[in-house]
N, C-alpha and C positions, 0 to 999 in steps of 0.2 A: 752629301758629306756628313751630315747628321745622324743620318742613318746610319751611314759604316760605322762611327766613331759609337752610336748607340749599340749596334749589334756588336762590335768587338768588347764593349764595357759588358755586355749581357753574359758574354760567352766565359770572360774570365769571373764575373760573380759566379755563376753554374760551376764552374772548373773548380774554384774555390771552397764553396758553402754545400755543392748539392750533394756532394759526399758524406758531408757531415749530418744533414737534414735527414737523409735516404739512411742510416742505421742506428737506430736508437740504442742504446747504452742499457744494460743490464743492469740489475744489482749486485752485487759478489753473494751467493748462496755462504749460508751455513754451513758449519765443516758437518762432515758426516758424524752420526753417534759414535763414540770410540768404545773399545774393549776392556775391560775394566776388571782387574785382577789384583793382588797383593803388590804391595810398594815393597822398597829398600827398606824402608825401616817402618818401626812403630808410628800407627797413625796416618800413615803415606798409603796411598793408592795409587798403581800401576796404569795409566793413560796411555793405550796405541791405538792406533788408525792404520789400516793400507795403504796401498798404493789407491787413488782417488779417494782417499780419507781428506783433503781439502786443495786449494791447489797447491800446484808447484813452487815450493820457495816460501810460501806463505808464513807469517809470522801467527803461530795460533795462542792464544791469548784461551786460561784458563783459572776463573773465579771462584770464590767458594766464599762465599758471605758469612758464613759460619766459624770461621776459625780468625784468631785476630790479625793485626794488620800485621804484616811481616809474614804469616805463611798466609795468604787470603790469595794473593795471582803469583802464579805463574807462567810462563812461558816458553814458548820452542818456536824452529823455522821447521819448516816438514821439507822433505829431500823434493828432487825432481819429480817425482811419481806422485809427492804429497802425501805420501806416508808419513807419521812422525808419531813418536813416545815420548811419555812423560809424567814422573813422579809428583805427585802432588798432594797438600798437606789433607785429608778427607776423612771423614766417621760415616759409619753407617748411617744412613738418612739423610744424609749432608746432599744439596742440592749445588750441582756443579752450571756455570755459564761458561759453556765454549764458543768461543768468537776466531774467524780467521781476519787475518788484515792483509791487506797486499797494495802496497804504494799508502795514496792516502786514502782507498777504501777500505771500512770495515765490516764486515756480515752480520747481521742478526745473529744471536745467541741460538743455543739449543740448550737443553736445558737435561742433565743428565742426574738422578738420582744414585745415587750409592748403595747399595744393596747389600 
């Protein structure tokens, strides 16, 4: 009897936990470099990506230390494909962090110079 009741408890921990054990969890990569061209206006720079420019849906998150608070981040969601654009406040030299988010993970930055 001991034994049933042990082998049935073994069989639903395995059913439970060994799914979880057996595939270990990834980081969220870095979005891809983006494309970097003229903004809308004075001082702005033109930010896109492709399709797998980060992923699907993702909130990408784009810093610039250089400019003060109130134009220093911005923000987009990038489509299904993860393409996404976006004007952002920039000077030549000015050094950009691009970060994607998705749920509660966040990606390492990349780190993109202004040219």
């Amino acid at each position: 009897m001991v034994r049933r009741v042990f082998a049935v408890v073994s069989l639903v921990v395995v059913a439970l936990l060994g799914p979880a054990c057996a595939s270990p969890t990834l980081p969220l990569p870095p979005p891809a470099v983006p494309t970097i061209g003229p903004g809308a206006m004075a001082g702005q720079v033109h930010l896109s990506a492709q399709c797998g420019g980060s992923q699907g849906g993702a909130s990408v998150l784009v810093v610039n230390n250089n400019q003060p608070i109130g134009k220093r981040d911005s923000v987009t969601v990038s489509d299904n494909c993860g393409s996404w654009a976006l004007d952002v406040y920039a000077n030549t030299h000015d050094v950009l962090q691009i970060q994607q988010i998705v749920g509660a993970e966040i990606s390492d930055a990349v780190s993109v110079q202004v040219q």
